[in-house]
N, CA, C and O atoms as a Tinker XYZ file with bonds, in Angstrom:
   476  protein
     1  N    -39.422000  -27.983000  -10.531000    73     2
     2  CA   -39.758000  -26.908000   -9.638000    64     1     3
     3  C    -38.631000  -26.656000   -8.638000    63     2     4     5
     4  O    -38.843000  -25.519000   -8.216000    81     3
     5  N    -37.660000  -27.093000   -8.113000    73     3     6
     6  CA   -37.496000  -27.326000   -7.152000    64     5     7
     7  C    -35.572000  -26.926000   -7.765000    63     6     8     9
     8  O    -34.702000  -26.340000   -7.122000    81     7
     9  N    -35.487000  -27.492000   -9.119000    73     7    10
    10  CA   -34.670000  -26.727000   -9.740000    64     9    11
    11  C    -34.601000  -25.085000  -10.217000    63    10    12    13
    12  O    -33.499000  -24.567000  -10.396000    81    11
    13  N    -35.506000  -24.528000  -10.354000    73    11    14
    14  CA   -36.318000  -23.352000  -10.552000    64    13    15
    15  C    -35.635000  -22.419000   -8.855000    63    14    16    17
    16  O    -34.904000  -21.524000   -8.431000    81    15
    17  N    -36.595000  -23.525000   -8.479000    73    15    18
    18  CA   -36.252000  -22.848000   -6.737000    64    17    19
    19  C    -34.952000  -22.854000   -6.251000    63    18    20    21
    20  O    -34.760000  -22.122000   -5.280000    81    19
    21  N    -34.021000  -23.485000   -6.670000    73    19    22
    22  CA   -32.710000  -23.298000   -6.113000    64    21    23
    23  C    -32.045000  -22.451000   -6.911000    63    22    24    25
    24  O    -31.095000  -21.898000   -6.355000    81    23
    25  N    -32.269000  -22.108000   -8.269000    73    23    26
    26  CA   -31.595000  -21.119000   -9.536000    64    25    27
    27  C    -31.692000  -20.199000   -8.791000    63    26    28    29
    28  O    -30.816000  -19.422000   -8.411000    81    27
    29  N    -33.274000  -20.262000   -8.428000    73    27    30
    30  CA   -33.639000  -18.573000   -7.721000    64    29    31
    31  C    -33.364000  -18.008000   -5.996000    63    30    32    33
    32  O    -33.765000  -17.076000   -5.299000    81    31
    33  N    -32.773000  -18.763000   -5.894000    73    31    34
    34  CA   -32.063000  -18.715000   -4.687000    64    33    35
    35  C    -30.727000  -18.563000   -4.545000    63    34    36    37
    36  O    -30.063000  -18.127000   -3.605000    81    35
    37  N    -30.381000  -19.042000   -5.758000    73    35    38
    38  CA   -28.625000  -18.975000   -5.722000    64    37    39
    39  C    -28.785000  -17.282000   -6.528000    63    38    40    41
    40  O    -28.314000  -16.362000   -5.858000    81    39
    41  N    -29.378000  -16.930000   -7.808000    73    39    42
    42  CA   -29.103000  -16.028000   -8.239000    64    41    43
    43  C    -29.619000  -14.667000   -7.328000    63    42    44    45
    44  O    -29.098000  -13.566000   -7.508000    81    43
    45  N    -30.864000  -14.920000   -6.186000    73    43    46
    46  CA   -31.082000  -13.900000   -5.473000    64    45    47
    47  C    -29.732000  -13.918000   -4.392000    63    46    48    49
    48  O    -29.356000  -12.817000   -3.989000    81    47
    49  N    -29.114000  -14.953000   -3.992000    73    47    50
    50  CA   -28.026000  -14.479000   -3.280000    64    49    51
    51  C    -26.976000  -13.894000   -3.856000    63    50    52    53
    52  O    -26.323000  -12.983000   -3.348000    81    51
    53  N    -26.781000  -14.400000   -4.933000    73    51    54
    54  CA   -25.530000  -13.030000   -5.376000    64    53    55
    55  C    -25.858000  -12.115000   -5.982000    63    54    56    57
    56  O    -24.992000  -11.294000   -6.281000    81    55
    57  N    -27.103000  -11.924000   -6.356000    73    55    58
    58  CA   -27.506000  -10.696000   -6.722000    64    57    59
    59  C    -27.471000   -9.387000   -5.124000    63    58    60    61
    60  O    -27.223000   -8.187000   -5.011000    81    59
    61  N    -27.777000  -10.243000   -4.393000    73    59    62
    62  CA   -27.673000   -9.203000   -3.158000    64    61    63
    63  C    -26.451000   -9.004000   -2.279000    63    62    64    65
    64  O    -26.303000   -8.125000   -1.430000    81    63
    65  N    -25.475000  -10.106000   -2.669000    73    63    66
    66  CA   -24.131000   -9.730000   -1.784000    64    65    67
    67  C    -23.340000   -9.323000   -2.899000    63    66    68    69
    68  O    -22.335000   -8.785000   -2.435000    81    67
    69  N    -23.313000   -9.320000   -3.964000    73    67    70
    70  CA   -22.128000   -8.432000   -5.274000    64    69    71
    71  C    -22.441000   -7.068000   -4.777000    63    70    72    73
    72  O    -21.487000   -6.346000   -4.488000    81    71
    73  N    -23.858000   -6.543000   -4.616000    73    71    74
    74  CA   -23.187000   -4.655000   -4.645000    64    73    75
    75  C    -22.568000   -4.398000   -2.948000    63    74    76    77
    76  O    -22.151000   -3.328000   -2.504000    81    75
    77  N    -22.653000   -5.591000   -2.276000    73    75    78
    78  CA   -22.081000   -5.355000   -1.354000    64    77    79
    79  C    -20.309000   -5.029000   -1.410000    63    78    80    81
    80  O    -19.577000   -4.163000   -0.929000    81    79
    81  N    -20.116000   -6.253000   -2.284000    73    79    82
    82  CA   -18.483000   -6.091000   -2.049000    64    81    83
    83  C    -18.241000   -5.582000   -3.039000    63    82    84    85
    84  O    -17.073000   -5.755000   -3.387000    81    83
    85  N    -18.994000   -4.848000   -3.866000    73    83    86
    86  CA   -18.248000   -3.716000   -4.795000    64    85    87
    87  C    -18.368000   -2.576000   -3.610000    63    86    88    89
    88  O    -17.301000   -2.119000   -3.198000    81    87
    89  N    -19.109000   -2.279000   -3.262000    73    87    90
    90  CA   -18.908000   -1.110000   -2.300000    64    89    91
    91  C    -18.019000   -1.234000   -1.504000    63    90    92    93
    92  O    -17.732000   -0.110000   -1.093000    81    91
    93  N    -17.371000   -2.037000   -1.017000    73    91    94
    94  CA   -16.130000   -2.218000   -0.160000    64    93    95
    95  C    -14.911000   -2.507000   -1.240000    63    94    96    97
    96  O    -13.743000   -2.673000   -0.887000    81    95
    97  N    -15.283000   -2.535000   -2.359000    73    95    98
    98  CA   -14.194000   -2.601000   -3.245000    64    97    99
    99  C    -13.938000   -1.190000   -3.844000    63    98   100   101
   100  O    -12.880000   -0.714000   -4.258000    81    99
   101  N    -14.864000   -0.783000   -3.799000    73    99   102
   102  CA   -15.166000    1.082000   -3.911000    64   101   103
   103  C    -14.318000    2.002000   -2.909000    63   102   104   105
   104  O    -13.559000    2.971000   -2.950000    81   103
   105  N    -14.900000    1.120000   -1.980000    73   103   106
   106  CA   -14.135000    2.353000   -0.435000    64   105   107
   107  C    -12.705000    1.755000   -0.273000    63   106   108   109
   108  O    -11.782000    2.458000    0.139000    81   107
   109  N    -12.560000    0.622000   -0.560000    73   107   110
   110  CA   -11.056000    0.292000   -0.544000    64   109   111
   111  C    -10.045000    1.255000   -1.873000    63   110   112   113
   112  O     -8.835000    1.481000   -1.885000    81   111
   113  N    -10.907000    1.573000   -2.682000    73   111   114
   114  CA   -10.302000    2.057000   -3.717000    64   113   115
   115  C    -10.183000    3.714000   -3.431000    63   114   116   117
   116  O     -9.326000    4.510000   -3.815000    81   115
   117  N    -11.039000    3.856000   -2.841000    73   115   118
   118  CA   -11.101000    5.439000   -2.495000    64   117   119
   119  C    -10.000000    5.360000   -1.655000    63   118   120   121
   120  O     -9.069000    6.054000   -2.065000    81   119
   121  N     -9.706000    4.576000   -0.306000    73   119   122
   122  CA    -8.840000    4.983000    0.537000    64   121   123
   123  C     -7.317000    4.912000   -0.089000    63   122   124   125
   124  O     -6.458000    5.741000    0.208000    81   123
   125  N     -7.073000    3.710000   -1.080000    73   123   126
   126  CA    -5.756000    3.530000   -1.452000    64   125   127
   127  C     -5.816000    4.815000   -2.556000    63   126   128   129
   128  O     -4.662000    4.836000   -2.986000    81   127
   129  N     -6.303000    5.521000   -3.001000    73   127   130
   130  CA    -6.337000    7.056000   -3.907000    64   129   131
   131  C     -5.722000    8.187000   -2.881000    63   130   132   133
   132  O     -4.691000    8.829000   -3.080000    81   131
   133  N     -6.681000    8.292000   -1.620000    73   131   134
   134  CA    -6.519000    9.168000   -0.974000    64   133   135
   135  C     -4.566000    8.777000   -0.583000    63   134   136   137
   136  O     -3.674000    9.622000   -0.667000    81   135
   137  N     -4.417000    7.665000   -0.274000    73   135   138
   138  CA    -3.098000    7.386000    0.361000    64   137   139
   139  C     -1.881000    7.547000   -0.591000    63   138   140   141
   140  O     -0.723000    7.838000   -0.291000    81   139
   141  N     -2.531000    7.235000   -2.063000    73   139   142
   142  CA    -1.616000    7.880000   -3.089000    64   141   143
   143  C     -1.365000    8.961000   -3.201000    63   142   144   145
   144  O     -0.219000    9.177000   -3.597000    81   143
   145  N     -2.270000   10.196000   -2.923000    73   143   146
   146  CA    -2.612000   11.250000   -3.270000    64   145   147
   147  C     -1.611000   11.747000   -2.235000    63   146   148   149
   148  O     -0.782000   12.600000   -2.554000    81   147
   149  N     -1.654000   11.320000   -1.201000    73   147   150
   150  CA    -0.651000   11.804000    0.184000    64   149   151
   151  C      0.618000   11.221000    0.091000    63   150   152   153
   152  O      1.573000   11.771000    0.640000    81   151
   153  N      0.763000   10.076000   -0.595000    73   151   154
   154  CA     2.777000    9.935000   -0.696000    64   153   155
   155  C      2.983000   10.516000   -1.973000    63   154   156   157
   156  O      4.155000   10.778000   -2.245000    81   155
   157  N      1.919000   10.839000   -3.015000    73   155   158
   158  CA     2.445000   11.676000   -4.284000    64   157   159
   159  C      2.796000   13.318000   -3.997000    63   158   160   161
   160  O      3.451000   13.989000   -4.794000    81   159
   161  N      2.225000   13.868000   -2.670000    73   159   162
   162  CA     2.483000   15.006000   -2.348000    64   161   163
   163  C      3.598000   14.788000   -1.382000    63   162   164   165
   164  O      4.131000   15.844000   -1.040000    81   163
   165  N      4.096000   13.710000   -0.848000    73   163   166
   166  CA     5.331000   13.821000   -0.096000    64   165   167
   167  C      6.587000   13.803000   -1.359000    63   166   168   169
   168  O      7.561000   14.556000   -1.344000    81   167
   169  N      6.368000   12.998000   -2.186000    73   167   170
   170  CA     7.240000   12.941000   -2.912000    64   169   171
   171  C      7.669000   13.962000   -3.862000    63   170   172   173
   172  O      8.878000   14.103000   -4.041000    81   171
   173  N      6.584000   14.913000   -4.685000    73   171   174
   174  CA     6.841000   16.137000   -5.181000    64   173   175
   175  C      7.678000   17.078000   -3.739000    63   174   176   177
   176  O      8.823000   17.504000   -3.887000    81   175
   177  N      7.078000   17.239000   -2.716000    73   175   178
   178  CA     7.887000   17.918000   -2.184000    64   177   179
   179  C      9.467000   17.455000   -1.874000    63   178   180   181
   180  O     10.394000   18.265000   -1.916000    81   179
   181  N      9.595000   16.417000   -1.640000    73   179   182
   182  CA    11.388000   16.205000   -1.565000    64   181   183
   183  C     11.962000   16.037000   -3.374000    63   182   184   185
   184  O     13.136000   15.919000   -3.724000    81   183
   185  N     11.199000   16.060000   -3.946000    73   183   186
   186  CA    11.791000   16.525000   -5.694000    64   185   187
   187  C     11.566000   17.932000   -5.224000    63   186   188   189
   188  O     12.615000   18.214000   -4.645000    81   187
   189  N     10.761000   18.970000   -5.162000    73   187   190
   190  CA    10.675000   20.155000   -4.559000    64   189   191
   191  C     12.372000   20.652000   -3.964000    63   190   192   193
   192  O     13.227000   21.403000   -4.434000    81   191
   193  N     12.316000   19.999000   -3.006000    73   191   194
   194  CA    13.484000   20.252000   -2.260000    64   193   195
   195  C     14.947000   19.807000   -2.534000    63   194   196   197
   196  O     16.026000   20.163000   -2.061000    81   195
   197  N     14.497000   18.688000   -3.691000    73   195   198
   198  CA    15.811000   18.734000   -4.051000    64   197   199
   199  C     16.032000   19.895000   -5.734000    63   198   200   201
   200  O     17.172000   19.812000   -6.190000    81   199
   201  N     15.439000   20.479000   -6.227000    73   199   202
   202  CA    15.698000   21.670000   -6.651000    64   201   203
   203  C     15.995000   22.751000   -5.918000    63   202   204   205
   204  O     16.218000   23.889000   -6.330000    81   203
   205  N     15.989000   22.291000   -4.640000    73   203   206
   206  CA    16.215000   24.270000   -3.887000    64   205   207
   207  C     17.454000   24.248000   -3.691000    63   206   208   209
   208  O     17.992000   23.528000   -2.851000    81   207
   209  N     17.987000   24.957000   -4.371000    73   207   210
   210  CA    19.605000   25.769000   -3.552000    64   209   211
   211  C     19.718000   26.066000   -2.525000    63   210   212   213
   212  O     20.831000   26.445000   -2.161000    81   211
   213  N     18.498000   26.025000   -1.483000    73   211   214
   214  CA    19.142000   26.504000   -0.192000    64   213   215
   215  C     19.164000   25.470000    0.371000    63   214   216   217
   216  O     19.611000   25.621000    1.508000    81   215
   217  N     18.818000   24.147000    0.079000    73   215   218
   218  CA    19.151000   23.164000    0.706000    64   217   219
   219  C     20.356000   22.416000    0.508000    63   218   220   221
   220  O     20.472000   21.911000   -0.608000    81   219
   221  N     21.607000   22.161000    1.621000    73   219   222
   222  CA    22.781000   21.534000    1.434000    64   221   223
   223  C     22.980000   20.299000    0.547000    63   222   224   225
   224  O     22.158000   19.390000    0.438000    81   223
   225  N     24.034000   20.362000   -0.005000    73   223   226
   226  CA    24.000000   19.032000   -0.555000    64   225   227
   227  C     23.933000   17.649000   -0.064000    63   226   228   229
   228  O     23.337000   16.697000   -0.568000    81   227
   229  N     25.046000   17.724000    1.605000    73   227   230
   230  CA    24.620000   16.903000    2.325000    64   229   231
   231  C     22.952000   16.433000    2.534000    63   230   232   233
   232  O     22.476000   15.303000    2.428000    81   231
   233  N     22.156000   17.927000    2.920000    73   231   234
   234  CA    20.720000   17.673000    2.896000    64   233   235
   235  C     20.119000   16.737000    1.721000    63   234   236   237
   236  O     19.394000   15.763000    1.924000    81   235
   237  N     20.626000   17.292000    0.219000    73   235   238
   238  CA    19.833000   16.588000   -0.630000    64   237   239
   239  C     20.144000   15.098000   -0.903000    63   238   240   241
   240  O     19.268000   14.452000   -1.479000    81   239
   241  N     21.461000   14.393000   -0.502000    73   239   242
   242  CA    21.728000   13.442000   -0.460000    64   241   243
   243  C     20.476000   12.708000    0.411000    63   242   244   245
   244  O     19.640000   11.953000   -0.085000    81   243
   245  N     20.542000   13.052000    1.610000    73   243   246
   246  CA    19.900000   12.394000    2.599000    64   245   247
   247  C     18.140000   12.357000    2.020000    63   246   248   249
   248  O     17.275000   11.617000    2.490000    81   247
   249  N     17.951000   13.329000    0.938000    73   247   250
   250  CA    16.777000   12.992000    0.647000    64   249   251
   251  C     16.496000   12.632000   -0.311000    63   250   252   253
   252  O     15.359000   12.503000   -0.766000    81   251
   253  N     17.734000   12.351000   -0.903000    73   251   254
   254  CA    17.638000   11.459000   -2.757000    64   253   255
   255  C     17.965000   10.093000   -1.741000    63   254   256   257
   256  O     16.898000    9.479000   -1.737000    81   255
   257  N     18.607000    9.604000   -1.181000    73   255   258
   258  CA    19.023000    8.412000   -0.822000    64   257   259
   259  C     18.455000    8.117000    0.199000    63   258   260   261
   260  O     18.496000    6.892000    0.086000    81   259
   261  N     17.841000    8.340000    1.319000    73   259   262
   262  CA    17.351000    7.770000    2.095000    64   261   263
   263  C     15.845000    7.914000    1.877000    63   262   264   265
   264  O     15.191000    6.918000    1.569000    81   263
   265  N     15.042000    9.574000    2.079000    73   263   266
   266  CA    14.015000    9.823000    2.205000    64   265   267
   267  C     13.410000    9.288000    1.014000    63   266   268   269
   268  O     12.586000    8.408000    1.265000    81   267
   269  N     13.552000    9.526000   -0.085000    73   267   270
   270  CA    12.878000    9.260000   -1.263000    64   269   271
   271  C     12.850000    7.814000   -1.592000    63   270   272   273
   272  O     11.786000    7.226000   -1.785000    81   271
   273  N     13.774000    7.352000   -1.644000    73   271   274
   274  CA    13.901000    5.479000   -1.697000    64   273   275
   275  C     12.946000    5.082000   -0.700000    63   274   276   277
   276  O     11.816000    4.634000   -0.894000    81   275
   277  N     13.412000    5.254000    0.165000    73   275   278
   278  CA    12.403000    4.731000    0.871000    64   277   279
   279  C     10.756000    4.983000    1.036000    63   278   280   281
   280  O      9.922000    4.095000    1.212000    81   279
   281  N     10.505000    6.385000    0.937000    73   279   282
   282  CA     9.105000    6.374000    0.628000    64   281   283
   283  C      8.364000    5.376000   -0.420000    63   282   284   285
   284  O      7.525000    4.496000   -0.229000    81   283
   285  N      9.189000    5.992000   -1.957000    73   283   286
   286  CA     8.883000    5.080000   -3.069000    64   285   287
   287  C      9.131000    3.689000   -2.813000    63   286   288   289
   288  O      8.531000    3.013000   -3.650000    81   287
   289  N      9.648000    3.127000   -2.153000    73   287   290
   290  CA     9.698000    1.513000   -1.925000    64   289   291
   291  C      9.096000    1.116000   -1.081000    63   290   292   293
   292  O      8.557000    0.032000   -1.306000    81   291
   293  N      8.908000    1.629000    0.042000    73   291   294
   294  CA     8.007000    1.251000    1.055000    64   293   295
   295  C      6.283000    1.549000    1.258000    63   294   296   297
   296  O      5.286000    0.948000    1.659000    81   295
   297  N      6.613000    2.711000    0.773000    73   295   298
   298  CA     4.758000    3.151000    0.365000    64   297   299
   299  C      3.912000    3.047000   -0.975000    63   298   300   301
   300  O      2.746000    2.699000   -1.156000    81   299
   301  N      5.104000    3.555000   -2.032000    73   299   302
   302  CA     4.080000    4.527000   -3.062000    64   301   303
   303  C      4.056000    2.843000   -4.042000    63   302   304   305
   304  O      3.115000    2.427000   -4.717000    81   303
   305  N      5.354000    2.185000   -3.820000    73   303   306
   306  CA     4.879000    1.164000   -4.524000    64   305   307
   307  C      4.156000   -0.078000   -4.363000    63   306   308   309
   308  O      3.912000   -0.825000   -5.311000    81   307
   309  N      3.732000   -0.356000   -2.884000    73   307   310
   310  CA     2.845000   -0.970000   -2.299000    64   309   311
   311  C      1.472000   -0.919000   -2.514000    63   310   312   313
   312  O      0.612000   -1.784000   -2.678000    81   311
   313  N      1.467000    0.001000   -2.483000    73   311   314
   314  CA    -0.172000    0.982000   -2.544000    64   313   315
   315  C     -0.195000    1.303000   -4.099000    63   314   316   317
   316  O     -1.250000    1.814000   -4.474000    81   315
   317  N      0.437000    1.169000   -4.736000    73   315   318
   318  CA     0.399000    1.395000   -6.988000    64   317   319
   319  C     -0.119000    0.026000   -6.713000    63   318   320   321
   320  O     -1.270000   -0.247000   -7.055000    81   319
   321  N      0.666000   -0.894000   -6.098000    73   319   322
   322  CA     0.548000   -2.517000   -6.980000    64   321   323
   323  C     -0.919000   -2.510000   -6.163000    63   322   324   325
   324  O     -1.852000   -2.553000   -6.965000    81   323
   325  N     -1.285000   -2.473000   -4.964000    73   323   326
   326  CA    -2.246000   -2.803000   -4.322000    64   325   327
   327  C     -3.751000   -2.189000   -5.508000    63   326   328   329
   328  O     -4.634000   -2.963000   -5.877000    81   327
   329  N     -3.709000   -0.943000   -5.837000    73   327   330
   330  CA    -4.338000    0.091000   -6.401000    64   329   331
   331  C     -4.212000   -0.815000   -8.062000    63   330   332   333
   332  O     -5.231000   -1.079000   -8.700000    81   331
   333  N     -3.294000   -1.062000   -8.388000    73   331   334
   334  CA    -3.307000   -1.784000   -9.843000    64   333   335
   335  C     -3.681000   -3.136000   -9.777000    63   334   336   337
   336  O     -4.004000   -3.822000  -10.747000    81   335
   337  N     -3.640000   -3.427000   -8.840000    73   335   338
   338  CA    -4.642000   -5.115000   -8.959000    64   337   339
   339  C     -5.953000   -4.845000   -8.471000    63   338   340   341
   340  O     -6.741000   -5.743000   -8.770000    81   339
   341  N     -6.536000   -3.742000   -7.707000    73   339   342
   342  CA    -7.846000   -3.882000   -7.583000    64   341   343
   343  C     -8.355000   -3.509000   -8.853000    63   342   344   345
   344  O     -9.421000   -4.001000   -9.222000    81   343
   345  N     -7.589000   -2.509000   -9.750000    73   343   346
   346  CA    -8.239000   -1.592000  -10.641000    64   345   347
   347  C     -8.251000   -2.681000  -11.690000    63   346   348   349
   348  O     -9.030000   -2.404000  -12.603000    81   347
   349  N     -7.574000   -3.933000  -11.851000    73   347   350
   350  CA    -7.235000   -4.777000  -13.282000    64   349   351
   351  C     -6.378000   -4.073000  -14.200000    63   350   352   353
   352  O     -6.357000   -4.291000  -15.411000    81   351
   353  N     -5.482000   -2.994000  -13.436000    73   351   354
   354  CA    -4.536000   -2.485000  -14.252000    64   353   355
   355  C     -3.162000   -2.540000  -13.598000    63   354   356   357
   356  O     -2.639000   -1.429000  -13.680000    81   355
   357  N     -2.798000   -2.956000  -13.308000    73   355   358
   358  CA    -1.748000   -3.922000  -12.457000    64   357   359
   359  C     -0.279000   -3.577000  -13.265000    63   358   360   361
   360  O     -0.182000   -4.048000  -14.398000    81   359
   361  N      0.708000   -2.889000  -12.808000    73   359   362
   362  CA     1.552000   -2.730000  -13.247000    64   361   363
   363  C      3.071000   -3.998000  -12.325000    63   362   364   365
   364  O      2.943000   -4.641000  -11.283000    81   363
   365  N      4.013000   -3.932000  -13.022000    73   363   366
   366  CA     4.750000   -5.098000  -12.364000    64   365   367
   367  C      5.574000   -4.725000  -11.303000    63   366   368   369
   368  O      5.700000   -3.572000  -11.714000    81   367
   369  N      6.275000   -4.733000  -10.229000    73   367   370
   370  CA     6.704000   -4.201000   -8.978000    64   369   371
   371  C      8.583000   -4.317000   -9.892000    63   370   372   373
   372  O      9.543000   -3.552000   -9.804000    81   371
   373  N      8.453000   -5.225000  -10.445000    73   371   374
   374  CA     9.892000   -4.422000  -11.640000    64   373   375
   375  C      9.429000   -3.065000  -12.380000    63   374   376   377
   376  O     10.377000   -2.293000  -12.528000    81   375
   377  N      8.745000   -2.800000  -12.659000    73   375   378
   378  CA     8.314000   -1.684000  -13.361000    64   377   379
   379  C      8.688000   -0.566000  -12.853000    63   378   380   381
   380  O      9.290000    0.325000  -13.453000    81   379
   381  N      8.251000   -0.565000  -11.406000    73   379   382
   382  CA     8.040000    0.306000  -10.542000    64   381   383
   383  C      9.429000    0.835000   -9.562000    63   382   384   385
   384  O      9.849000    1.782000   -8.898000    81   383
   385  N      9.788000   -0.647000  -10.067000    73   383   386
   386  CA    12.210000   -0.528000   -9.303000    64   385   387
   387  C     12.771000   -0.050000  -10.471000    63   386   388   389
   388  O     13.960000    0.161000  -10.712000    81   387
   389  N     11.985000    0.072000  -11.041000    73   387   390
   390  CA    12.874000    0.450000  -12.851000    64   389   391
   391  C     12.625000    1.918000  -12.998000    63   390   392   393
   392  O     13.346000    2.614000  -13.712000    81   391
   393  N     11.578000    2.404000  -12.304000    73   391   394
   394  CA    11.176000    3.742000  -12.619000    64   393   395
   395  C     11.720000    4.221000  -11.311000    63   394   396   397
   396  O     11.989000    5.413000  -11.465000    81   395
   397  N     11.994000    3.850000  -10.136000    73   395   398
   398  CA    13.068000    4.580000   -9.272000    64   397   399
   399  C     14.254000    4.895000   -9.324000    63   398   400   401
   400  O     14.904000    5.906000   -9.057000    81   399
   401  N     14.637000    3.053000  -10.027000    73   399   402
   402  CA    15.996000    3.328000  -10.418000    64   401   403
   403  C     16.282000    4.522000  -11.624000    63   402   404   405
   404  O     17.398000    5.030000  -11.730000    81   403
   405  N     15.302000    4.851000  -12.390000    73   403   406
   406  CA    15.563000    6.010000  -13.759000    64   405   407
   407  C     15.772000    7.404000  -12.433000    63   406   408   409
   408  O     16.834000    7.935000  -12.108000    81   407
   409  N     14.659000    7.639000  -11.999000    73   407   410
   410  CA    14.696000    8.900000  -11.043000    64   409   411
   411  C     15.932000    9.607000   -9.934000    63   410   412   413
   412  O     16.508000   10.689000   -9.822000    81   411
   413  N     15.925000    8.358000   -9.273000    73   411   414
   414  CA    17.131000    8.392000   -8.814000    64   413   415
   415  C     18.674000    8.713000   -9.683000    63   414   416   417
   416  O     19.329000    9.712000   -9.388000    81   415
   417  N     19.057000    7.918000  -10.570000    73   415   418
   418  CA    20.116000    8.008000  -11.538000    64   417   419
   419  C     20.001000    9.507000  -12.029000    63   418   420   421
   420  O     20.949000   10.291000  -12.087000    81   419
   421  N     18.550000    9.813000  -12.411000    73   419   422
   422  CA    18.864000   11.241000  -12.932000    64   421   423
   423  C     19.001000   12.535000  -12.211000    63   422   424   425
   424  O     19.128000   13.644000  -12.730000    81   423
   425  N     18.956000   12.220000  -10.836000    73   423   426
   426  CA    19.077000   12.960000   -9.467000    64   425   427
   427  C     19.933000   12.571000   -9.167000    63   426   428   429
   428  O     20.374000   13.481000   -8.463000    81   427
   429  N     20.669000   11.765000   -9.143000    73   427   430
   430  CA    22.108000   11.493000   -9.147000    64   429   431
   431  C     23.104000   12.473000   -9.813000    63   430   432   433
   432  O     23.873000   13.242000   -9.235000    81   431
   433  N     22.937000   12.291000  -11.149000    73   431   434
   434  CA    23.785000   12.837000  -12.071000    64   433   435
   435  C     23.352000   14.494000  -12.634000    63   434   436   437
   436  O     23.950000   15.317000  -13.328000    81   435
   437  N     22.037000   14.484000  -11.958000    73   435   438
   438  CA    21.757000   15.947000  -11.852000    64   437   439
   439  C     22.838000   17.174000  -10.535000    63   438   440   441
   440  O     23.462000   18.220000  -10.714000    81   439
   441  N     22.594000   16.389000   -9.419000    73   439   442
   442  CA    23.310000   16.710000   -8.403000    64   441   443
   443  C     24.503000   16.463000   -8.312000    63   442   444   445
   444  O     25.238000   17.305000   -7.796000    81   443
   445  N     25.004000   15.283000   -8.770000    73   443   446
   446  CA    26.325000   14.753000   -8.378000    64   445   447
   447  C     26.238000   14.304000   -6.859000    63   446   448   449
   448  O     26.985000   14.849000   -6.046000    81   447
   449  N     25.612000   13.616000   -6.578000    73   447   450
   450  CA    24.715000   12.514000   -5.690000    64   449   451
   451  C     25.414000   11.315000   -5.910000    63   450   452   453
   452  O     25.118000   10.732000   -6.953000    81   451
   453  N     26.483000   10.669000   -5.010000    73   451   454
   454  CA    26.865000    9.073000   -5.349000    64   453   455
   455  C     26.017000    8.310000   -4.060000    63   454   456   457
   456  O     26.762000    8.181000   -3.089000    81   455
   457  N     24.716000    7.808000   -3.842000    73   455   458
   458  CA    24.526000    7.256000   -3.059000    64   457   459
   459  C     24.723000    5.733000   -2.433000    63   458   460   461
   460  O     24.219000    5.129000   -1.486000    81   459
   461  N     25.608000    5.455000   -3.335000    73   459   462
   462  CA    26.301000    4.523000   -3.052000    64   461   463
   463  C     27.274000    4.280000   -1.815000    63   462   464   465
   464  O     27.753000    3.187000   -1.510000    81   463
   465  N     27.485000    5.497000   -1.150000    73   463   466
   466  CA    28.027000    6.135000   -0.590000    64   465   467
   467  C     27.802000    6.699000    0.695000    63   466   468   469
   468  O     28.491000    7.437000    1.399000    81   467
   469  N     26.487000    6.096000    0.866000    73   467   470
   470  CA    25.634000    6.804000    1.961000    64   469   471
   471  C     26.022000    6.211000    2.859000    63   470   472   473
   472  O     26.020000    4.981000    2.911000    81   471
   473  N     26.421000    6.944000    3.722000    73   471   474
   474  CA    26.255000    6.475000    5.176000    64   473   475
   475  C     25.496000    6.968000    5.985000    63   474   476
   476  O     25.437000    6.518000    7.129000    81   475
């Protein structure tokens, strides 16, 4: 009996705190979406801007090499890996330097961009 009574005590407690922390695993997931959703629209716009001709080249440097690196390294890939380990789809933070480094290189050699160079 008394085994009975503790089964049913252990399984009524996690039966009642699991939909708890899925719901906070829910709203954590909603907020890191929303925060993607907002550095994926910063980032189309400085790809945006670096197609515009009316922006200097000096300008587009400063936003292939500073602005954009840094967003993508400091935000968008923080918040992927954060967002890919809650989801169990977890991509590798090389993955993610590998796919800047492609972007960059081809905005490089699209522009003629040496940011190597940046000062």
């Amino acid at each position: 009996m008394k085994k009975i009574l503790t089964i049913s005590f252990v399984l009524l407690f996690v039966a009642c705190s699991n939909p708890n922390k899925e719901k906070v695993n829910e709203m954590e997931l909603i907020s890191i979406s929303k925060d993607l959703d907002a550095i994926d629209l910063q980032i189309t716009q400085i790809l945006l801007n670096l197609d515009d001709n009316r922006i200097s080249q000096e300008g587009k440097k400063n936003l292939l090499c500073s602005d954009f690196r840094k967003l993508y390294k400091e935000e968008y890939i923080p918040k992927s890996l954060k967002y890919g380990n809650a989801t169990g789809n977890a991509e590798s933070e090389a993955k993610y330097l590998a796919d800047l480094n492609n972007i960059m290189s081809g905005y490089s050699k699209k522009l003629n961009i040496d940011c190597a160079s940046n000062s």
